[in-house]
DSSP file (Angstrom, degrees, kcal/mol; ACC not computed):
  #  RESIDUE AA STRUCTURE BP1 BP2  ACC     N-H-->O    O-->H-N    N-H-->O    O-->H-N    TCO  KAPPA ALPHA  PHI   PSI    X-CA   Y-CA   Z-CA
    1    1 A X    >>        0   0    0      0, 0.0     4,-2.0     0, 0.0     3,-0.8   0.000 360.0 360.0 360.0 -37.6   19.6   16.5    8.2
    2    2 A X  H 3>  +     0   0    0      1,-0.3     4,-3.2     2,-0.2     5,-0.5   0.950 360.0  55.8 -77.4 -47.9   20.1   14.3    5.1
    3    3 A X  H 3> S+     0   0    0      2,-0.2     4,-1.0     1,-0.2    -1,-0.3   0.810 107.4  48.1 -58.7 -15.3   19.0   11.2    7.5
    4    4 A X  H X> S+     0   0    0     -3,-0.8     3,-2.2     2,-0.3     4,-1.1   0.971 111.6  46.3-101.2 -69.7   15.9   12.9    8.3
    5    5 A X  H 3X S+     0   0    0     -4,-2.0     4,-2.1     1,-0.3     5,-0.3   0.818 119.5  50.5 -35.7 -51.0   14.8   13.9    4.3
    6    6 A X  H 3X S+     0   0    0     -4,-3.2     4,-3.2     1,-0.2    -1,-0.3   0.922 111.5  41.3 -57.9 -41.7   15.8   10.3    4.0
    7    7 A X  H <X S+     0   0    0     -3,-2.2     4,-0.9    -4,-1.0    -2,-0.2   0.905 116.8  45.6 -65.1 -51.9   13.6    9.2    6.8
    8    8 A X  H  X S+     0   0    0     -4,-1.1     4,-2.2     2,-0.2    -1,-0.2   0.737 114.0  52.2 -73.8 -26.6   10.4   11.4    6.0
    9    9 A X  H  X S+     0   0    0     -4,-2.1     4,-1.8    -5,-0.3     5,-0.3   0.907 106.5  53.7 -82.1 -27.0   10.8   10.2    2.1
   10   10 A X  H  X S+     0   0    0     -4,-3.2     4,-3.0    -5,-0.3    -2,-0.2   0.881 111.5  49.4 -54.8 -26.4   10.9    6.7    3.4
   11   11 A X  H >X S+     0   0    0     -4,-0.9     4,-1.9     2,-0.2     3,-0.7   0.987 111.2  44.6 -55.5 -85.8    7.6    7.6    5.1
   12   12 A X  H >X S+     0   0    0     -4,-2.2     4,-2.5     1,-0.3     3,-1.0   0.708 110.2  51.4 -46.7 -63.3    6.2    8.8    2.5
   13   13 A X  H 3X S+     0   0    0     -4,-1.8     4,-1.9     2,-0.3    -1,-0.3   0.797 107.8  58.5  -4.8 -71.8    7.1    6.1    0.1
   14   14 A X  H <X S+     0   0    0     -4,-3.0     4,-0.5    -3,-0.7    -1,-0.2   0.856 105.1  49.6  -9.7 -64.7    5.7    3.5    2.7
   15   15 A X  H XX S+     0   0    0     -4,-1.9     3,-4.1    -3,-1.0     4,-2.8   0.977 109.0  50.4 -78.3 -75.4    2.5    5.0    2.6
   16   16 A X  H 3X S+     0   0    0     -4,-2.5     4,-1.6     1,-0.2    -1,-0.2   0.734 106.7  49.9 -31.0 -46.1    2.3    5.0   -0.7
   17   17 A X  H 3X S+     0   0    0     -4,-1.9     4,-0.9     2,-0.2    -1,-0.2   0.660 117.3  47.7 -51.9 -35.3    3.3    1.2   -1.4
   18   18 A X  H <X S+     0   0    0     -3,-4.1     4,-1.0    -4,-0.5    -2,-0.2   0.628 105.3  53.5-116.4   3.3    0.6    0.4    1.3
   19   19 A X  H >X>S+     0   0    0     -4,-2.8     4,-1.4     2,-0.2     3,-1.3   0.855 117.9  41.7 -73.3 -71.2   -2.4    2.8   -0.2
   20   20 A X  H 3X5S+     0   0    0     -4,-1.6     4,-3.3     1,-0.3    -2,-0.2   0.799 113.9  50.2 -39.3 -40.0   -1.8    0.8   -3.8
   21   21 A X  H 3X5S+     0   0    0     -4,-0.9     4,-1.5     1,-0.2    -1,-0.3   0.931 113.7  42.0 -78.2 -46.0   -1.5   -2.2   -2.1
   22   22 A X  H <X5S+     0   0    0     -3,-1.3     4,-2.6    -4,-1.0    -2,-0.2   0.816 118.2  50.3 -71.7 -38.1   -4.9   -1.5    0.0
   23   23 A X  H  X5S+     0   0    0     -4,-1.4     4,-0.9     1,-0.2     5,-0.2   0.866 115.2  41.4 -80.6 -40.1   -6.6   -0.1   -3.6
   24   24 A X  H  X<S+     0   0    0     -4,-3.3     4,-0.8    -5,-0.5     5,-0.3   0.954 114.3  54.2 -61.3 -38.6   -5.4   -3.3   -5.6
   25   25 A X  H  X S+     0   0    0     -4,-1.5     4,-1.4     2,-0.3     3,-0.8   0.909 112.5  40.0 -88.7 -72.2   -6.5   -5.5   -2.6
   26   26 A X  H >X S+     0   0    0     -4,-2.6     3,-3.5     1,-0.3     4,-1.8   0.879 113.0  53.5 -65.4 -80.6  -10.3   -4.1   -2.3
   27   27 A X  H 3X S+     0   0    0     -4,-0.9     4,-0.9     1,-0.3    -2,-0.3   0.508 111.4  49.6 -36.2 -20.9  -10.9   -3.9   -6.3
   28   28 A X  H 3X S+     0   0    0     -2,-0.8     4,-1.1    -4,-0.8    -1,-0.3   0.548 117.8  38.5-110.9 -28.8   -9.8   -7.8   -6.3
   29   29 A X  H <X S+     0   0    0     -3,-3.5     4,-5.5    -4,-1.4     5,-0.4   0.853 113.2  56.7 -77.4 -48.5  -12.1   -8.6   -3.6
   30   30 A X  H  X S+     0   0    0     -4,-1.8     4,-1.6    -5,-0.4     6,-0.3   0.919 120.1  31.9 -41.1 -79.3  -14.9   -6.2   -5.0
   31   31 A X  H  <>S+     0   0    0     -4,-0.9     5,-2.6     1,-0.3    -1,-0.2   0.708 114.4  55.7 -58.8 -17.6  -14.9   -8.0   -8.2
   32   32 A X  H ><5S+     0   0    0     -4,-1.1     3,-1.6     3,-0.2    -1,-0.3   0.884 108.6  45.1 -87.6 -19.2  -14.1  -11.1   -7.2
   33   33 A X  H 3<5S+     0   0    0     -4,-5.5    -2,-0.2     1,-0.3    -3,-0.2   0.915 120.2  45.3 -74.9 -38.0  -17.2  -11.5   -4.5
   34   34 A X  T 3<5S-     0   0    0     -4,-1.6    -1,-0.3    -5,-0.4    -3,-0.1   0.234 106.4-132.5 -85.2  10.9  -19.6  -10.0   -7.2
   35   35 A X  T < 5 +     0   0    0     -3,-1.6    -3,-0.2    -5,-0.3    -4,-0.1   0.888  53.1 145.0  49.9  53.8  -18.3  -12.0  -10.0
   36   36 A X      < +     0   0    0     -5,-2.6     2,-0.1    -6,-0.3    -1,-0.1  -0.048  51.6   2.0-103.3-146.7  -17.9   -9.2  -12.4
   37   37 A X     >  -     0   0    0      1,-0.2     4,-2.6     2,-0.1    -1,-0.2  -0.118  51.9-172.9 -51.5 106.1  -15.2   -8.7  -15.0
   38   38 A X  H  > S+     0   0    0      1,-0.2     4,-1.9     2,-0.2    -1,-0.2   0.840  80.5  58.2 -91.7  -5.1  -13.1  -11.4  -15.0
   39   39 A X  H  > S+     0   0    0      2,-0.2     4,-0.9     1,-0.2    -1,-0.2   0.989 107.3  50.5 -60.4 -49.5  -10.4  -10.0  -17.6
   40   40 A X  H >> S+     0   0    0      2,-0.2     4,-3.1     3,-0.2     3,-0.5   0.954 105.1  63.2 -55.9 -47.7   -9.9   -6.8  -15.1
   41   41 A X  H >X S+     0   0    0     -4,-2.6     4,-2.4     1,-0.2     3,-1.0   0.969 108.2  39.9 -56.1 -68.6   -9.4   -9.5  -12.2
   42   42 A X  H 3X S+     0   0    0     -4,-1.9     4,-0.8     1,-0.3    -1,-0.2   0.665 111.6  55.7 -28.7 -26.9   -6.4  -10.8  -13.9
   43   43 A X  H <X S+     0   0    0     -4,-0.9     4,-0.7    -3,-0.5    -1,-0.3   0.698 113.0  40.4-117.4 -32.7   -5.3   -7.7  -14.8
   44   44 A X  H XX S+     0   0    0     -4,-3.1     4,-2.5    -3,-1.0     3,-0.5   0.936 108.7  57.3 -64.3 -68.6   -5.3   -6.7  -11.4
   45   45 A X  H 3X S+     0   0    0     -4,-2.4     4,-0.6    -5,-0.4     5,-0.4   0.819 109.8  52.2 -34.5 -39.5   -4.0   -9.9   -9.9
   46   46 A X  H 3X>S+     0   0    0     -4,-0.8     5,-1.1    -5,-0.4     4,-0.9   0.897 109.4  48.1 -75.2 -31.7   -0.8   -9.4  -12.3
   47   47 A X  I <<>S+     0   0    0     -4,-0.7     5,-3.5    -3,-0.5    -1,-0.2   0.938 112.9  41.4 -82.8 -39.7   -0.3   -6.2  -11.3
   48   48 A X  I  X>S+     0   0    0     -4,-2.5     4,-3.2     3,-0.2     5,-0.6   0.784 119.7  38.1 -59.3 -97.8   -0.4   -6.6   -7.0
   49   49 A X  I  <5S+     0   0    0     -4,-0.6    -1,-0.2     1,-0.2    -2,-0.2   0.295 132.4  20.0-100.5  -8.4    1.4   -9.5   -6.5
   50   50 A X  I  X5S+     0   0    0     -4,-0.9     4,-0.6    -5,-0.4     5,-0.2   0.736 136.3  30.4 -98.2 -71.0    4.4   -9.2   -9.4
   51   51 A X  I >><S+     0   0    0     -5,-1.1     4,-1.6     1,-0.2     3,-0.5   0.895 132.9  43.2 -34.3 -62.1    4.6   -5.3  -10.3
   52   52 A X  I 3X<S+     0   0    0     -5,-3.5     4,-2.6    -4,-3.2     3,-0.4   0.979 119.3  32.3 -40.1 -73.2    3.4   -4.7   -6.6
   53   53 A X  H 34<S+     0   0    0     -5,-0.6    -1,-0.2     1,-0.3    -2,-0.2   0.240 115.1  58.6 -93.1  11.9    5.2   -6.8   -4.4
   54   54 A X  H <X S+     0   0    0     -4,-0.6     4,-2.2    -3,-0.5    -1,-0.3   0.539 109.2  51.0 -92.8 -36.4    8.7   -6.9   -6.6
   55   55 A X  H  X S+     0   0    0     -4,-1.6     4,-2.5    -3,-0.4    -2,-0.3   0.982 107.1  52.0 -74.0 -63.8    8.6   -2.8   -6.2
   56   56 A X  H  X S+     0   0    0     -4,-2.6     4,-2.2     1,-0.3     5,-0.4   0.953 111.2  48.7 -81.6 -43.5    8.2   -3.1   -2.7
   57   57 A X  H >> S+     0   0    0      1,-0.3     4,-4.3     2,-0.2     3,-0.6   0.880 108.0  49.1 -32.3 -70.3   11.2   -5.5   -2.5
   58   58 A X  H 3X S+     0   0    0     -4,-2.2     4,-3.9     1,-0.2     5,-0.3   0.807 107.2  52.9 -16.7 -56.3   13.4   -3.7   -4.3
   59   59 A X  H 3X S+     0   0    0     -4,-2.5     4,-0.6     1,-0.2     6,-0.2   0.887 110.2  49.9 -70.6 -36.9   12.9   -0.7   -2.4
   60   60 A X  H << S+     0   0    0     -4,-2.2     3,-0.2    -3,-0.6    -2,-0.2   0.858 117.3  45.6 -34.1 -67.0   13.5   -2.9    0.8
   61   61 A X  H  < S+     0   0    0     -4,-4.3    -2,-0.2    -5,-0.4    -3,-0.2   0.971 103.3  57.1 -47.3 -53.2   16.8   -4.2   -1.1
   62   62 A X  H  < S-     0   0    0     -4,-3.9    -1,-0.2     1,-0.2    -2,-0.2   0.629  91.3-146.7 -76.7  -7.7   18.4   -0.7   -2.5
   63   63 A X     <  +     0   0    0     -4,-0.6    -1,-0.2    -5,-0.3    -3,-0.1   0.413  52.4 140.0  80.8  -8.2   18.5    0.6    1.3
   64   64 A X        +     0   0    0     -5,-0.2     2,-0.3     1,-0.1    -1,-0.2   0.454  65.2  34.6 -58.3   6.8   17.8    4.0   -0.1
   65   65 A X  S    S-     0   0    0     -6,-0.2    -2,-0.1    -5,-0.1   -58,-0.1  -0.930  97.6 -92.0-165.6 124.9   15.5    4.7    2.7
   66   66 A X     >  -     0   0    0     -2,-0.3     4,-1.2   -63,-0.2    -3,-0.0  -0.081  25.9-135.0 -42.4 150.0   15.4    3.7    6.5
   67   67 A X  H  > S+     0   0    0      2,-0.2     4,-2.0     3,-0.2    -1,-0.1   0.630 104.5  58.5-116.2 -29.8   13.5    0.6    7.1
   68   68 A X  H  > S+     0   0    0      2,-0.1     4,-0.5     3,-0.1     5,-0.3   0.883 103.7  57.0 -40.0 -42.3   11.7    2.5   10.3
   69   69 A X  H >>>S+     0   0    0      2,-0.2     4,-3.9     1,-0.2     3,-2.5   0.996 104.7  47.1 -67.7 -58.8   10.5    5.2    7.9
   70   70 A X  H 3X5S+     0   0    0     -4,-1.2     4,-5.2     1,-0.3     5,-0.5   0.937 115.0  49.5 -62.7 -37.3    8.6    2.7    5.5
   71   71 A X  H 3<5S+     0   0    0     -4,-2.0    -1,-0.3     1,-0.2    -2,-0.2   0.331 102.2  53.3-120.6  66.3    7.1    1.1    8.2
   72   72 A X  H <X5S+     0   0    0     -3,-2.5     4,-1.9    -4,-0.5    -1,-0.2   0.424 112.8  49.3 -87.4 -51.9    5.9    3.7    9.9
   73   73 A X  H  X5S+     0   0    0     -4,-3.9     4,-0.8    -5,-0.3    -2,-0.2   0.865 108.5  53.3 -75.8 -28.7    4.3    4.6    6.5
   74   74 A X  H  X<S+     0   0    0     -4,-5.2     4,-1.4    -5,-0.5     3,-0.2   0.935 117.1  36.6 -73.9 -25.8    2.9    1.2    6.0
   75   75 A X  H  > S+     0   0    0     -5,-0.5     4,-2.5     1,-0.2     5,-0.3   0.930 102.7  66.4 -83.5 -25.1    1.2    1.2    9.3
   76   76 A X  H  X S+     0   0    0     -4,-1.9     4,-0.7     2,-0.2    -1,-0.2   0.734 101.0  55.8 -83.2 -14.0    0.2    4.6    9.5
   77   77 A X  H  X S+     0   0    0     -4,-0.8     4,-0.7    -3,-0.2     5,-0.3   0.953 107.2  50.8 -58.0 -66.6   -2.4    3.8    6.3
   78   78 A X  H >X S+     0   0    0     -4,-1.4     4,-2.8     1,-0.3     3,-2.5   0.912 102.6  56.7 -49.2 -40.8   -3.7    1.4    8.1
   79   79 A X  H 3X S+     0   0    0     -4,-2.5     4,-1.0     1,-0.3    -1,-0.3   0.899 112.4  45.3 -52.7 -34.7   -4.3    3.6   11.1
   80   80 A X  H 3< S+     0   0    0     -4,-0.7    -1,-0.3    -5,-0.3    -2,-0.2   0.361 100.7  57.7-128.3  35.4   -6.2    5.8    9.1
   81   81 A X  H <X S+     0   0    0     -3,-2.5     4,-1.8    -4,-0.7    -1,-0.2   0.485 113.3  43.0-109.6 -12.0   -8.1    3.9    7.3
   82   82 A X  H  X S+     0   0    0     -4,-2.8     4,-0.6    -5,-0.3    -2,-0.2   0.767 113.9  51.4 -78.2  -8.3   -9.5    2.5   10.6
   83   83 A X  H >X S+     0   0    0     -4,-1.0     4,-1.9     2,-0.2     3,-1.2   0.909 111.3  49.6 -34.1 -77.4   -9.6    5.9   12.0
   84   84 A X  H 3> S+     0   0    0      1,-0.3     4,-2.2     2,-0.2    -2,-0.2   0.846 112.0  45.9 -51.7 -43.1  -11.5    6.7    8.8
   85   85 A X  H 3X S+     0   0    0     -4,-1.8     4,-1.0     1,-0.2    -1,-0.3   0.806 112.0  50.8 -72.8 -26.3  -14.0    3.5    9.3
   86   86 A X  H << S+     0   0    0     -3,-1.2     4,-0.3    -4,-0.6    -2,-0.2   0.635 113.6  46.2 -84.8 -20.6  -14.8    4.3   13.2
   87   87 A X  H >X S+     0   0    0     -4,-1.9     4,-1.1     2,-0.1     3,-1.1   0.935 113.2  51.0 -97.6 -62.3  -15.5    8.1   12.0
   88   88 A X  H 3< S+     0   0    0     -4,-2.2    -2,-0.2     1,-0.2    -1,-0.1   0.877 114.5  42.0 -24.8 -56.0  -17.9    6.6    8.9
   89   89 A X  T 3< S+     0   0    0     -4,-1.0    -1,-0.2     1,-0.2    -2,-0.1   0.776 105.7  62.9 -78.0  -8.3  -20.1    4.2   11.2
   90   90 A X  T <4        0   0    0     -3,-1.1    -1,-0.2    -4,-0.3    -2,-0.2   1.000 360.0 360.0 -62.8 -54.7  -20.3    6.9   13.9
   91   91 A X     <        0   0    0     -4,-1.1    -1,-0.2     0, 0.0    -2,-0.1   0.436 360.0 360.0 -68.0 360.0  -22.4    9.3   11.2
């Protein structure tokens, strides 16, 4: 039972890691292909790839969570945000 709560928070956790990582990821393109604010581009940059991508590590290190469940939750973002883009061009 405890492996499964572990398993489903790993999920969830996953998913989470890889929506922020998808949010940071478009805003840093968005702004950088339209050349807009370049203080927020920094501010962005600092936050993904050290804040970001140190958290996901960690979480990777401390074991606290099956390493199927998170990526199961990082791919299953992806799934449905291409899900989400084939249902968008359909309309």
């Amino acid at each position: 039972m405890e492996s499964t709560i572990r398993w489903i928070l790993g999920f969830m956790v996953g998913a989470a890691w890889s929506a922020a990582n998808l949010y940071f990821t478009v805003n840093i393109l968005k702004i950088s292909v339209l050349k807009k604010e370049q203080a927020k581009l920094s501010a962005l940059l600092l936050l993904k790839f050290p804040v970001l991508y140190l958290t996901g590590f960690l979480i990777l290190v401390s074991k606290l969570f099956p390493v199927s469940g998170l990526l199961t939750g990082l791919t299953a973002v992806v799934i449905m945000m291409g899900i989400r883009r084939l249902c968008m061009n359909r309309s």
